[in-house]
DOZA-136281 format. One record per residue (C-alpha): residue in one letter; x, y, z. Coordinates in nm, 2 decimals, decimal comma, m for minus. Layout:
! DOZA-136281
PT   type     east    north       up
PT      a        X        Y        Z
...
END
This chain:
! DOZA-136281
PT   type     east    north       up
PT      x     6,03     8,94     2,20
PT      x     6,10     9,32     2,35
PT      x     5,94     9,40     2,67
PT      x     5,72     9,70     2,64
PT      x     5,75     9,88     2,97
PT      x     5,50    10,13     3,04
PT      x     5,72    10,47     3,15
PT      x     5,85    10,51     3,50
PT      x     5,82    10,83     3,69
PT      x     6,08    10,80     3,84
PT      x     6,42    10,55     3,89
PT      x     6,36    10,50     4,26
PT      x     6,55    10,25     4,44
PT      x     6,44     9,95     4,61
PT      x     6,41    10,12     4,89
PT      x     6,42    10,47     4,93
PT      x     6,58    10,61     5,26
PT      x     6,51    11,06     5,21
PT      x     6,63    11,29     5,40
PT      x     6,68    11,70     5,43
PT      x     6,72    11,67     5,03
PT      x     6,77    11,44     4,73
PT      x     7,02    11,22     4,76
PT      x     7,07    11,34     5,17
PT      x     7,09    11,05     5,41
PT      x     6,97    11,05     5,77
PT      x     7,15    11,22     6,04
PT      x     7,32    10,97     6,27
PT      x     7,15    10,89     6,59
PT      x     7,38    10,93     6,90
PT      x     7,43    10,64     7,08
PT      x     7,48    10,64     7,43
PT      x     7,90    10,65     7,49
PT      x     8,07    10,38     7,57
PT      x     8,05    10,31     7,99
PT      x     8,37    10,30     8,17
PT      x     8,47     9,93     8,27
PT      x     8,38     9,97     8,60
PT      x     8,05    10,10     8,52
PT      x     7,97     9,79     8,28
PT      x     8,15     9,58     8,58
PT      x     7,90     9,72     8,84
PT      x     7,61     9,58     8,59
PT      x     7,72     9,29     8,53
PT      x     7,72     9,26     8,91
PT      x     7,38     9,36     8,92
PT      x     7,24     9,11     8,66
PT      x     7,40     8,84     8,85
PT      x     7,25     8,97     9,19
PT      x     6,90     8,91     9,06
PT      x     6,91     8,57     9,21
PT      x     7,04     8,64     9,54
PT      x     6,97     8,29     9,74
PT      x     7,15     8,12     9,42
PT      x     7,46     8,36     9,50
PT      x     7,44     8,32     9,90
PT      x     7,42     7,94     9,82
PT      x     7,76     7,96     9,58
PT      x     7,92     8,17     9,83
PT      x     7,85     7,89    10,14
PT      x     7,99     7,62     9,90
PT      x     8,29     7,79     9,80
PT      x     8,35     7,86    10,20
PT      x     8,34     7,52    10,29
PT      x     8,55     7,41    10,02
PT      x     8,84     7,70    10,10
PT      x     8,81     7,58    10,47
PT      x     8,85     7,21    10,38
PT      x     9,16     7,33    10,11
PT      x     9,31     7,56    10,36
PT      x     9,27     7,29    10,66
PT      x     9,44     7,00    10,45
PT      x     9,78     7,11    10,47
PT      x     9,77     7,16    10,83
PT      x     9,64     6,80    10,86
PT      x     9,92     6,66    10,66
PT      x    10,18     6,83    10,83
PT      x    10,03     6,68    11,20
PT      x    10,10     6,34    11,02
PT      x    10,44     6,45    10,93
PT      x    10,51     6,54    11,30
PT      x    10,32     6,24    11,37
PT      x    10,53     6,03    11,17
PT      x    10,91     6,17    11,31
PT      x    10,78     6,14    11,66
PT      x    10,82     5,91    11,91
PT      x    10,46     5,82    11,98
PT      x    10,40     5,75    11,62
PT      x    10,20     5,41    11,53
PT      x    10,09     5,32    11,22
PT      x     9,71     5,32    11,33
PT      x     9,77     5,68    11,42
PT      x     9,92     5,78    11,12
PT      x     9,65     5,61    10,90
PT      x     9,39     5,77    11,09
PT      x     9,54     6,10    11,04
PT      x     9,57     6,03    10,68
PT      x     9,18     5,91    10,67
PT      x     9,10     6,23    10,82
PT      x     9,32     6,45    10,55
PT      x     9,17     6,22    10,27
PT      x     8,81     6,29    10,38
PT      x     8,86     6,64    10,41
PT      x     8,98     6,67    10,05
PT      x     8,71     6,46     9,91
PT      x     8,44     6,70    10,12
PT      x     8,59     7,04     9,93
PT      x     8,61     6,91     9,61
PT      x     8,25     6,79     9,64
PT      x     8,18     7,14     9,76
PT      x     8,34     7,29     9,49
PT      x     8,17     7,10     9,20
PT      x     7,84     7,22     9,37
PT      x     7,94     7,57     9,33
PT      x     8,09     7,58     9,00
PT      x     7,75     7,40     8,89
PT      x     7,54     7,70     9,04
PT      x     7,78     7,97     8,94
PT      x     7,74     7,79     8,53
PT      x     7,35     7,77     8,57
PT      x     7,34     8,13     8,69
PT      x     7,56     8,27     8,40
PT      x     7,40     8,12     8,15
PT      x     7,07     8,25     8,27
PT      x     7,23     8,59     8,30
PT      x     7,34     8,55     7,90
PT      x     6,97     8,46     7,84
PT      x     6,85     8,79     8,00
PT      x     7,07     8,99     7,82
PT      x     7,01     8,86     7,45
PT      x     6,62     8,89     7,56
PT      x     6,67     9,26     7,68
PT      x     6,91     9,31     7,36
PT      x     6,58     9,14     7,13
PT      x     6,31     9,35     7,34
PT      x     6,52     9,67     7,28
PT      x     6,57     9,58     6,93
PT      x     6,17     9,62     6,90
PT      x     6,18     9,95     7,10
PT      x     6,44    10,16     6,91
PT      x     6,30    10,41     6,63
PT      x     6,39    10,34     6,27
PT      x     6,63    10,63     6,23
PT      x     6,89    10,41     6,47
PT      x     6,84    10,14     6,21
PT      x     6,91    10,34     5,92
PT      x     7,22    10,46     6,07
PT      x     7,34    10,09     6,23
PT      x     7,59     9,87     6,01
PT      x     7,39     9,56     6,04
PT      x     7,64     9,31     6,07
PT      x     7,81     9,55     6,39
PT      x     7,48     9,51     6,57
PT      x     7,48     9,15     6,50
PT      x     7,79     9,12     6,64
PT      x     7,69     9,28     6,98
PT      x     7,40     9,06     7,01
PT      x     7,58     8,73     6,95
PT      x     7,97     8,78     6,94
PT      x     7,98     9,02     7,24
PT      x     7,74     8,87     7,49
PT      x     7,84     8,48     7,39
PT      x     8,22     8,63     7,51
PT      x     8,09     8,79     7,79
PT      x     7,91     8,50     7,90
PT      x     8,18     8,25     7,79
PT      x     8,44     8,47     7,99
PT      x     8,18     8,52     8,27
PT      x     8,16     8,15     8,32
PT      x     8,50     8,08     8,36
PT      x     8,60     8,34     8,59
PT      x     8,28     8,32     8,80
PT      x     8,33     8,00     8,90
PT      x     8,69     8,02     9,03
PT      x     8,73     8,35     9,12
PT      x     8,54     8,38     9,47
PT      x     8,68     8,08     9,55
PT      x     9,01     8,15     9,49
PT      x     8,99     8,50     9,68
PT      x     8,85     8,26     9,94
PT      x     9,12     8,06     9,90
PT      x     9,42     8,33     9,95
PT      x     9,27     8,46    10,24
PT      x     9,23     8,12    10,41
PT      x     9,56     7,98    10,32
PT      x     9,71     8,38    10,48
PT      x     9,52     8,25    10,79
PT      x     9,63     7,91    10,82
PT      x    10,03     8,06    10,72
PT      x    10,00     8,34    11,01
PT      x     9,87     8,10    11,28
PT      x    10,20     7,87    11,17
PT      x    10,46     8,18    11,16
PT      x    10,46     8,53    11,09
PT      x    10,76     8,61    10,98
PT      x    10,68     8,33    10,69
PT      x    10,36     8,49    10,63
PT      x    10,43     8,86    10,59
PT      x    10,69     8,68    10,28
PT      x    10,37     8,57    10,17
PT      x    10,17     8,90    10,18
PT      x    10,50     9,13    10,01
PT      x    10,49     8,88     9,73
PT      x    10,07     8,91     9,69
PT      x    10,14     9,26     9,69
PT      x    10,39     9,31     9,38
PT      x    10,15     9,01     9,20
PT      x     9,85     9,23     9,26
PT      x     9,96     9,53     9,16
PT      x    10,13     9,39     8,89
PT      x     9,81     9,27     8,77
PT      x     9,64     9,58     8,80
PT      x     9,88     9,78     8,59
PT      x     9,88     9,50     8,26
PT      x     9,51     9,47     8,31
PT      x     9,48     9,90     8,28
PT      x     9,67     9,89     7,97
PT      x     9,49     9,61     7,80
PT      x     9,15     9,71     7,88
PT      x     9,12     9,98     7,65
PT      x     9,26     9,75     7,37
PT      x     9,01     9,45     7,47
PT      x     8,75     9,77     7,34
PT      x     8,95     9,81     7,04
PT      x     8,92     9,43     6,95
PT      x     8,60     9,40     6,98
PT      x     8,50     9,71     6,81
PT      x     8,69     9,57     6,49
PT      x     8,51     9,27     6,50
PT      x     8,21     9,46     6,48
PT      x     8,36     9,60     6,19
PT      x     8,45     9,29     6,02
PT      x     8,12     9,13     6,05
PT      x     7,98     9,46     5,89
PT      x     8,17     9,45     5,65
PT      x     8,13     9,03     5,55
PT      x     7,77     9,09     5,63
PT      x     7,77     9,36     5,37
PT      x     7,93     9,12     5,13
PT      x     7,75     8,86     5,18
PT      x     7,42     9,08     5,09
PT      x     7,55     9,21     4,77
PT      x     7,75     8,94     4,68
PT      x     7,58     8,91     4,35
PT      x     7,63     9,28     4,24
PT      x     7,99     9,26     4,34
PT      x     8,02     8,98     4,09
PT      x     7,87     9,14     3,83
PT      x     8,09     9,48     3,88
PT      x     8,39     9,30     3,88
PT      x     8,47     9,43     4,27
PT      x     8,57     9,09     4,41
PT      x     8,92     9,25     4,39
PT      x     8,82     9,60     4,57
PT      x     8,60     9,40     4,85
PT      x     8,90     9,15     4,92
PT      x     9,10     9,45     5,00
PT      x     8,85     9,57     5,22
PT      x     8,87     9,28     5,40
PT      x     9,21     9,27     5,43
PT      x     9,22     9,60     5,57
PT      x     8,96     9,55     5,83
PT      x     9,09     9,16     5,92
PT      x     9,46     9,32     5,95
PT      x     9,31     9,57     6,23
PT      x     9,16     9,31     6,35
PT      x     9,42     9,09     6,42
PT      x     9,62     9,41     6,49
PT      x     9,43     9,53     6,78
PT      x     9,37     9,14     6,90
PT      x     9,76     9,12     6,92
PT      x     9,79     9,44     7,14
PT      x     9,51     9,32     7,35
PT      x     9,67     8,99     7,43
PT      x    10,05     9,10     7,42
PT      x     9,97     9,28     7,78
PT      x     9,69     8,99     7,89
PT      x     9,95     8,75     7,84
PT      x    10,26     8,91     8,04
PT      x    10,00     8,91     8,36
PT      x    10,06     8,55     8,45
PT      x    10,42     8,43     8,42
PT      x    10,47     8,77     8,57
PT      x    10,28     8,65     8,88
PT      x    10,45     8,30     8,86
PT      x    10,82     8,50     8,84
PT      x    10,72     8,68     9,25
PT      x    10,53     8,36     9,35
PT      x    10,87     8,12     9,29
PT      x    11,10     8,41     9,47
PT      x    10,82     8,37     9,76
PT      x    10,89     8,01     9,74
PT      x    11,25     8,02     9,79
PT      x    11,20     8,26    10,05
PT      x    10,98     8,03    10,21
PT      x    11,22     7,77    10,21
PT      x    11,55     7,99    10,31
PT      x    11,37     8,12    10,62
PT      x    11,19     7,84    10,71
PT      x    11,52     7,61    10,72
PT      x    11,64     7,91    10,93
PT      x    11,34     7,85    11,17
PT      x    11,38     7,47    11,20
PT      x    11,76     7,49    11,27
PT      x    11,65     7,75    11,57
PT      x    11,35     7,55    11,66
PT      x    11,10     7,79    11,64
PT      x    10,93     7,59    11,37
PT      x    10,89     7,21    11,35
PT      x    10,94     6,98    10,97
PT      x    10,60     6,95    10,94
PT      x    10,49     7,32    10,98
PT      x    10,74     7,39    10,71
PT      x    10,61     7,08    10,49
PT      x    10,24     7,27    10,54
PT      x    10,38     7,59    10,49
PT      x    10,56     7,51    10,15
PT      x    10,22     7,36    10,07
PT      x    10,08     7,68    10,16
PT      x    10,27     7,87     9,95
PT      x    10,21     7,67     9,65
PT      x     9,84     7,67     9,71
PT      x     9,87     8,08     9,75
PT      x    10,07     8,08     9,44
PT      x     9,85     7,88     9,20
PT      x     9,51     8,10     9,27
PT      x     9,72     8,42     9,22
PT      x     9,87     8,31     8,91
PT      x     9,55     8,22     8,72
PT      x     9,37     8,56     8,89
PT      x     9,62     8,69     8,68
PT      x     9,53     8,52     8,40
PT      x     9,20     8,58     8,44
PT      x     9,28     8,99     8,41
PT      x     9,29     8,90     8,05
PT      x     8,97     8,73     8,07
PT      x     8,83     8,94     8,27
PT      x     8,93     9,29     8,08
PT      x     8,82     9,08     7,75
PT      x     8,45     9,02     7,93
PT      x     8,40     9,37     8,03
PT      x     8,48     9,49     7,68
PT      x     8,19     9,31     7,52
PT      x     8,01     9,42     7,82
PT      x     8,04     9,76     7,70
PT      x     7,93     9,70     7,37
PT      x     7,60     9,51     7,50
PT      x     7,54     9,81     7,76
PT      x     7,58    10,04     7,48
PT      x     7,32     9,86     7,27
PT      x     7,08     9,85     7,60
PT      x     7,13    10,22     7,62
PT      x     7,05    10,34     7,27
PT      x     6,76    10,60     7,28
PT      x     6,42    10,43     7,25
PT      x     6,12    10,54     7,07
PT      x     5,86    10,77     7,27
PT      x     5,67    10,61     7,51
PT      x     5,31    10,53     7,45
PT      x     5,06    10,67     7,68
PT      x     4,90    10,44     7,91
PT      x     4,59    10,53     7,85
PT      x     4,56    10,65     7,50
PT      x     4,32    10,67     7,22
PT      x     4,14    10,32     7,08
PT      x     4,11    10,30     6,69
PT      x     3,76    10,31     6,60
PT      x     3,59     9,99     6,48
PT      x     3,54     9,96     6,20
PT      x     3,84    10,19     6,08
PT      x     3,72    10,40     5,78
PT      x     4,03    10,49     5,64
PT      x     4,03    10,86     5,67
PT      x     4,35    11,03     5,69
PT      x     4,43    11,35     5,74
PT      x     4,79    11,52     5,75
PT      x     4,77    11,86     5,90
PT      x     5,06    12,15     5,93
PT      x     5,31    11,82     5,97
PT      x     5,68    11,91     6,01
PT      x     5,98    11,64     6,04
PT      x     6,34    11,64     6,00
PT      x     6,61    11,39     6,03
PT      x     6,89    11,66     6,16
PT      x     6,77    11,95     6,38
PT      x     6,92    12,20     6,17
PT      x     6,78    12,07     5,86
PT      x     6,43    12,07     5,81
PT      x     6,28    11,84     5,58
PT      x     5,87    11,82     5,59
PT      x     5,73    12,20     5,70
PT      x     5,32    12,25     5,71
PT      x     5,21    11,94     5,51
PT      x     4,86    11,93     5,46
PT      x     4,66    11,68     5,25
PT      x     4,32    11,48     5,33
PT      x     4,26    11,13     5,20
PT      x     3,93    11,01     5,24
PT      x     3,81    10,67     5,30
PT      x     3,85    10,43     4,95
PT      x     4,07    10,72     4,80
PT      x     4,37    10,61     4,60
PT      x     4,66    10,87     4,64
PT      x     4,93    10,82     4,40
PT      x     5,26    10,97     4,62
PT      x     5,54    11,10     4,29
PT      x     5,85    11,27     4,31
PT      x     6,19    11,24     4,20
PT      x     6,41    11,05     4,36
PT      x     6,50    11,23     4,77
PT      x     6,16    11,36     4,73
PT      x     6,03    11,22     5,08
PT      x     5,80    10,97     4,94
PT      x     5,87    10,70     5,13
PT      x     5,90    10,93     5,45
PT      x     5,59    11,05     5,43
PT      x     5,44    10,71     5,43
PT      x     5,65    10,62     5,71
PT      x     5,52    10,91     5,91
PT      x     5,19    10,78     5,85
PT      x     5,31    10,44     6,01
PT      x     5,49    10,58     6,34
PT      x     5,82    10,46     6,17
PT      x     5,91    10,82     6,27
PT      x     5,75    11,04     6,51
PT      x     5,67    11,44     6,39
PT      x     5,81    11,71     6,51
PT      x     5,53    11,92     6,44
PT      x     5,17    11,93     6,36
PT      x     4,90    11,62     6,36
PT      x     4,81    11,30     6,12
PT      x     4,48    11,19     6,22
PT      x     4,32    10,84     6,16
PT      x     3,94    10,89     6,14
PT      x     3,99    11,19     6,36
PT      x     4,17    11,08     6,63
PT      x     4,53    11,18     6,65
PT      x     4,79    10,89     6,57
PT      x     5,02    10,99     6,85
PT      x     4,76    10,90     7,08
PT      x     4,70    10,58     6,95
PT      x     4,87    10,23     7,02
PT      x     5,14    10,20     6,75
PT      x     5,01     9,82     6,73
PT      x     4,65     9,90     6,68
PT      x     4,78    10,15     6,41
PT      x     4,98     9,93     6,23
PT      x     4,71     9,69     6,24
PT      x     4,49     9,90     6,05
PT      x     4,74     9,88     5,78
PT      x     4,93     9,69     5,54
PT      x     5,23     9,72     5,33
PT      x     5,37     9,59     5,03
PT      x     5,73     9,70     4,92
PT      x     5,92     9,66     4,63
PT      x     6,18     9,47     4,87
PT      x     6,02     9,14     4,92
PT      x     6,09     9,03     5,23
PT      x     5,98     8,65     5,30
PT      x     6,14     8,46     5,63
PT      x     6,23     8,11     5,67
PT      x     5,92     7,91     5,67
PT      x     5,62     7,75     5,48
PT      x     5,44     7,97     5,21
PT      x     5,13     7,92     5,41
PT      x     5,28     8,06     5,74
PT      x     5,48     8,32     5,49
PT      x     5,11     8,48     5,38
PT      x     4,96     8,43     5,72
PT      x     5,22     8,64     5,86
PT      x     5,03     8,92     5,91
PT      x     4,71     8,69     6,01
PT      x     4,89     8,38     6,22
PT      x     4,56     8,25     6,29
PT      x     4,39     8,23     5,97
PT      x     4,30     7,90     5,81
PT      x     4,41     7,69     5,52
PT      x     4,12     7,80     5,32
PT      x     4,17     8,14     5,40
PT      x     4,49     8,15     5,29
PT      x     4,51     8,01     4,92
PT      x     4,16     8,18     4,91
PT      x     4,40     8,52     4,93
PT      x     4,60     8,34     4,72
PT      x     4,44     8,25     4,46
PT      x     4,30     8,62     4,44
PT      x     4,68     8,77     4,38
PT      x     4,75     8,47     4,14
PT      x     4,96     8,29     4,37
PT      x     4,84     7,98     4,40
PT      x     4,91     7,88     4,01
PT      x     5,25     7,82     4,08
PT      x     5,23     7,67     4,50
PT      x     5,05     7,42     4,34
PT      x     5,30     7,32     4,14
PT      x     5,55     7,29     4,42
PT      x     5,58     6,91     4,58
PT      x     5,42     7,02     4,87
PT      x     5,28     7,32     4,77
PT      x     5,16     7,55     5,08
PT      x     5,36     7,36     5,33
PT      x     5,70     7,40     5,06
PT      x     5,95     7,56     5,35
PT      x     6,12     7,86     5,18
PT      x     6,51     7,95     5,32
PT      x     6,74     8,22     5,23
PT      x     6,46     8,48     5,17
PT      x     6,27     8,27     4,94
PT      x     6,58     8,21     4,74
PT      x     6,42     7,94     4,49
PT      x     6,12     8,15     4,41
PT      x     6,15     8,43     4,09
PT      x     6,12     8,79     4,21
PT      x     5,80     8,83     4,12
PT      x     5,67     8,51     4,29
PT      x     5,83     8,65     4,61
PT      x     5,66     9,03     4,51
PT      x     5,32     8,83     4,46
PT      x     5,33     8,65     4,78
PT      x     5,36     8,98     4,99
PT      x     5,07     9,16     4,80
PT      x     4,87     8,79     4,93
PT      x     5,00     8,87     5,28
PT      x     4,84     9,19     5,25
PT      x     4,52     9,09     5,07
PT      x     4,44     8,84     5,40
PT      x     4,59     9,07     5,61
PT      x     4,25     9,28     5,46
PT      x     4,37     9,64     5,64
PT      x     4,16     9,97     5,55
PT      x     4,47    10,11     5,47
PT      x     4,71    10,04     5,20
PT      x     5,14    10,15     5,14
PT      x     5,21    10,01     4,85
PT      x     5,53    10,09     4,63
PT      x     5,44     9,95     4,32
PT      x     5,79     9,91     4,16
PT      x     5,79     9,63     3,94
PT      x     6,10     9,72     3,71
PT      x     6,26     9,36     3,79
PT      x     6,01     9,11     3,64
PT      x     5,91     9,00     3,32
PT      x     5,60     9,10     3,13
PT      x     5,37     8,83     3,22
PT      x     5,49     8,85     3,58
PT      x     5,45     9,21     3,59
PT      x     5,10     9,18     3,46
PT      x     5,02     8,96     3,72
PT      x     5,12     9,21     3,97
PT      x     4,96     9,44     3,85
PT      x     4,58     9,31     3,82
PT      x     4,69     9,14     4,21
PT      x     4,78     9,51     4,35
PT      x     4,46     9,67     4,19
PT      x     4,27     9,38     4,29
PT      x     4,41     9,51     4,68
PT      x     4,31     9,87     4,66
PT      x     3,94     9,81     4,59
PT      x     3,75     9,95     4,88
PT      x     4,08    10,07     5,13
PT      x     4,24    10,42     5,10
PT      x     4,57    10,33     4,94
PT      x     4,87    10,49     4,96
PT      x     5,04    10,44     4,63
PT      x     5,41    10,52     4,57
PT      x     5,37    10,54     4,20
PT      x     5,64    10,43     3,89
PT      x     5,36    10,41     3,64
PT      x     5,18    10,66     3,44
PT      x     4,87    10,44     3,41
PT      x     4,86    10,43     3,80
PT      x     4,87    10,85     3,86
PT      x     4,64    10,89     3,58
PT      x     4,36    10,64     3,76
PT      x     4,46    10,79     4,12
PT      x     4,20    11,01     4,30
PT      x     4,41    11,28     4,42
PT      x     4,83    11,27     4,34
PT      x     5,08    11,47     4,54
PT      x     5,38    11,57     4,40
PT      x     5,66    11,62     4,65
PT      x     6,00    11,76     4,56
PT      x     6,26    11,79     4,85
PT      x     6,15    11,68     5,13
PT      x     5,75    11,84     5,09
PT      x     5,40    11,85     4,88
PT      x     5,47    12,05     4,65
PT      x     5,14    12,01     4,50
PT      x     4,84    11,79     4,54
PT      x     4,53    11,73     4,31
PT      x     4,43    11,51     4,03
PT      x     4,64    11,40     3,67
PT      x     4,45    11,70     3,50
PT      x     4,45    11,94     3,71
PT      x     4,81    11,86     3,78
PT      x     4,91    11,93     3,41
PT      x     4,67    12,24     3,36
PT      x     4,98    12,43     3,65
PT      x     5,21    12,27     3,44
PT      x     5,43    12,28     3,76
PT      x     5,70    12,04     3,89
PT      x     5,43    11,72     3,84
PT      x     5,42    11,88     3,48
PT      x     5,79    11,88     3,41
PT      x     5,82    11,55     3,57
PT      x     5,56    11,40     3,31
PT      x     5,66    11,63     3,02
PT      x     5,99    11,44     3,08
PT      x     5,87    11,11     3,03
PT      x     5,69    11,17     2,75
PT      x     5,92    11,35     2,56
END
């Protein structure tokens, strides 16, 4: 049998993004530029300075264990001297060896103190900063959505900050102690000879700066890594999405290229990243093993002229060695750290984007109960500065009103509606909400006063009770399949095993389209808001289903002012007032006959369908 379908007035997507003209899409929002790496490394400082006692703690642990490390040699070189002497007894030289023994034990227990502190503190740090990232994420507008590959914003939140931390955590816990370590071990090597220890100092020198000039050129590809991993989960996010249109187009082909593309850059820029990362530390190990057998040339030198006994050059060589292994892996840890402040950028950048306009502290209250009068008045908005797309919109909908929103597709509808929400804030002019101005208002309470049902069913991971209770997290179980039952919902939950507590995943994956569009107009019925923004869209579902939806969504508008963006003749003919908008404004408002009698745009647009 044929599905009748009743004409559409339009072929609207899904979701309808409109901007400065049909087909325009929003302006890009500017997001604040990428920080330098110092500037990201002087943050990251600052998040970890938030617990102070738990950094002064780390700092008095890593001391002691530097002292005990740098003291050790010095101790096993007096038993060496010990040892070749001639008051040596093997009493003494156990003692001495007690003593070096114990003093190793103490630092390493020191230093697993600290390096548990420095992991508890990092990890806290990586908690702060995916809650700032989630907080922030409520607090931009929805224009720096629109413009935002999903899957590259995903990838700051989790990719980015779980390397920052990941890096953080490794480098945090070594690196003060092995700058505490170099400079106690230069102590300990100029108290034993200074000829030996300026060696020691020349070869810190070339490793440093050595260091510092890899670790300049890699930075800037560490950025460039990243920033194609961002890409790359765009694009597989992307994929993944549409997966089932790309099947039925036949694109596998196209899209595998795509990802070819973008996981060759990837691995690309990962490769120039770690080609310089990696040269830091053999590098390092290359001037550190000329020190060493500088060490040992001069220091024979120094025994053969007596200035120097065996064991200070047994502790020296020690010396060296323990220098050499801290430098070595702070060179190493370049890469890390270059890698680290990368992602930190990324995260910064995401802290930084441009937030929506700050609420007044003490603002307006919406009026209890709220009426449902709305009221646009000389409203003005564009997306690009230079392109305006709403100028002097006026219209009045009074409380109970249906206003059937049509246009072709671009129009603004679904702007318009979002203006009404605060998705988007006006550039000019005032919507009132029983008289009071909306900017003045709480977006919360606002959005409380309304609910929406889109054509894009949107259901999360959960039970089909807590799915309709969304809007209404306290309401009971009667409550609930009471609103179900109303939007013919509850014939088919109760044919699920277990019904309302069935857990849906994936979006609702195992329900039909229209079960999932039905469910959201039963989160809207208990949600029972005086206002109603409804895109009634039902192009996807069979007749039966469709019919369903329909009595459920007219069932919903009795009694709240409804804000209808209409696809269905039947709907515009039973609408109180209708406005016609055609790019980007109301072109003209009133009802289904007086519309006709202009035989304007809303004229065409019907003669069209009938034709």
């Amino acid at each position: 049998m044929t599905k009748a379908h009743e004409p559409e007035l339009d072929s609207v997507a899904p979701t309808e993004t409109t901007a400065s003209g049909p087909g325009a899409s929003p302006a890009p929002v500017a997001v604040a530029k990428p920080k330098a790496a110092g500037d990201a490394a002087r943050r990251v400082w600052l998040a970890l300075g938030n617990n102070r006692k738990t950094l002064i703690v780390t700092f008095v642990l890593s001391a002691g264990s530097v002292i005990g490390n740098s003291v050790g040699p010095w101790q096993l070189g007096l038993a060496t001297d010990l040892l070749v002497s001639d008051s040596y007894t093997f009493p003494a030289l156990v003692r001495q060896l007690l003593i070096v023994a114990a003093i190793y034990l103490l630092a390493s227990g020191l230093n697993f103190l600290q390096a548990w502190l420095i992991n508890d503190l990092v990890q806290n740090v990586g908690r702060d900063l995916r809650e700032a990232a989630q907080a922030k994420l409520s607090r931009v507008p929805l224009k720096w959505f629109d413009t935002q590959p999903h899957g590259e914003v995903l990838s700051r939140f989790t990719n980015d900050i779980d390397n920052l931390v990941q890096n953080l955590q490794q480098v945090a816990s070594q690196v003060m102690l092995m700058l505490m370590t170099i400079i106690g071990v230069l102590t300990m090597m100029l108290l034993i000879s200074v000829p030996l220890a300026v060696v020691a100092l020349v070869a810190i020198g070339i490793s440093l700066a050595v260091s510092r000039l890899l670790s300049r050129i890699a930075q800037p590809r560490y950025v460039e890594q990243w920033r194609e991993t961002g890409n790359l989960n765009a694009l597989v996010e992307e994929t993944f999405t549409g997966h089932a249109l790309i099947r039925a187009y036949g694109a596998r082909d196209r899209v595998d290229l795509r990802f070819a593309e973008k996981n060759s850059a990837l691995a690309q820029a990962s490769m120039r990243a770690q080609i310089f990362a990696n040269l830091i530390q053999p590098t390092t190990m290359f001037v550190n093993n000329l020190a060493y057998i500088a060490v040992v040339v001069f220091g024979a030198f120094q025994v053969l002229a007596g200035s120097l006994s065996l064991g200070g050059v047994q502790a020296f060589i020690q010396y060296i060695r323990q220098m050499g292994q801290p430098i070595s892996q702070l060179g190493s840890m370049a890469a890390q750290v270059q890698s680290a402040l990368a992602s930190a950028e990324r995260v910064f950048e995401l802290l930084d984007a441009p937030e929506m306009a700050v609420e007044p502290e003490a603002g307006a209250e919406v009026s209890r109960p709220v009426s449902g009068h709305v009221c646009f008045e000389h409203v003005g908005f564009r997306y690009r500065p230079d392109q305006p797309l709403f100028e002097d919109v006026s219209f009045e909908a009074k409380p109970g009103q249906m206003l059937a929103i049509v246009g072709p597709t671009g129009a603004g509808k679904t702007t318009l509606v979002n203006l009404l929400i605060r998705f988007y804030e006006i550039d000019s002019g005032v919507i009132r909400l029983d008289g009071k101005d909306i900017a003045d208002l709480p977006r919360s309470e606002l959005r409380h006063a309304m609910a929406m049902v889109l054509q894009d069913a949107w259901l999360f991971t959960g039970t089909i009770h807590d799915n309709i209770a969304y809007g209404r997290p306290e309401a009971s179980r009667e409550q609930v399949v009471a609103a179900a039952k109303r939007c013919h919902v509850d014939n088919f939950v109760r044919t699920l095993p277990d019904g309302y507590d069935t857990v849906l995943e994936n979006g609702g994956g195992s329900l039909s389209q229209g079960q999932r569009q039905l469910m959201t107009i039963a989160r809207a019925f208990l949600l029972d808001a005086p206002i109603l923004i409804l895109d009634e869209a039902t192009s996807s579902v069979d007749t039966r289903t469709e019919m369903l939806i329909q009595k459920a969504m007219a069932e919903l508008r009795q009694g709240r002012t409804s804000f209808v963006i209409a696809h269905r003749l039947s709907t515009v003919r039973d609408a109180d007032m209708i406005i016609y908008m055609q790019d980007g404004n109301v072109r003209e408002t009133g009802t289904h006959e007086q519309l006709m009698e202009l035989q304007g745009g809303y004229w065409k647009l019907q003669s069209g369908i009938q034709s």
